[in-house]
N, C-alpha and C positions, 0 to 999 in steps of 0.2 A: 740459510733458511729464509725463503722470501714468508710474509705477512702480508702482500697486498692483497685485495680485493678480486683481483686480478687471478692470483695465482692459486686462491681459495672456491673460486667459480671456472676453473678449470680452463684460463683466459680469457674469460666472456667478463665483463661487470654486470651482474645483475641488477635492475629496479625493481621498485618497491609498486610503480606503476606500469611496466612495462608489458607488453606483452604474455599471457599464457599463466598471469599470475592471477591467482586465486580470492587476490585482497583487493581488484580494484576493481571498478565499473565494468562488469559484463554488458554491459547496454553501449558502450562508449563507443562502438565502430557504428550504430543505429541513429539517422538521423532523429532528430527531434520528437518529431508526429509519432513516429514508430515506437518511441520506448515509453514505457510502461509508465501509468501514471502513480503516483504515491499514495498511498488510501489516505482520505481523507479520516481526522480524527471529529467524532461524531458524541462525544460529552456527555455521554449517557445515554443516549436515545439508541432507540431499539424498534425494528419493521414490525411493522404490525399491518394484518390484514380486516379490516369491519367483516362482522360475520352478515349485517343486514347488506350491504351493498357491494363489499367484495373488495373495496376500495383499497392499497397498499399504502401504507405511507408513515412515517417514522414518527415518534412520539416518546415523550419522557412519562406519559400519565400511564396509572395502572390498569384502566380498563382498553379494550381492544374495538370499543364501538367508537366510531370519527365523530367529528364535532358536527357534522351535517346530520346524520343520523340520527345524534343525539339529543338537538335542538327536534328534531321531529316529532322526538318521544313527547307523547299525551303525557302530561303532568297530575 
């Protein structure tokens, strides 16, 4: 009765990183430029678009009007 590695992968040794396997870098045959960037982690902040100006851009505060706008606002 063999137990090798071998004789259980039907003469082949399988890896762990090897080709066709499911656990490793799908990216890894793409050069550099080419694969995918990692999302950045953005710590609470959330896109928001100014309803006066239109302006996109990310922000932790509650309201959705930008600091340009808002310094405009008559006091």
């Amino acid at each position: 009765m063999e137990t090798s590695d071998e004789s259980k992968a039907g003469g082949q040794v399988s890896t762990a990183t090897g080709g066709g396997c499911c656990c490793g870098d799908p990216y890894a045959g793409l050069p550099p430029e080419l694969r995918p960037r990692p999302a950045q982690k953005q710590d609470g902040l959330r896109q928001a678009i100014c309803p006066r100006c239109g302006l996109v851009y990310l922000t932790n505060r509650d309201t959705d009007v930008c600091v340009r706008c808002e310094a405009k606002e008559p006091s």
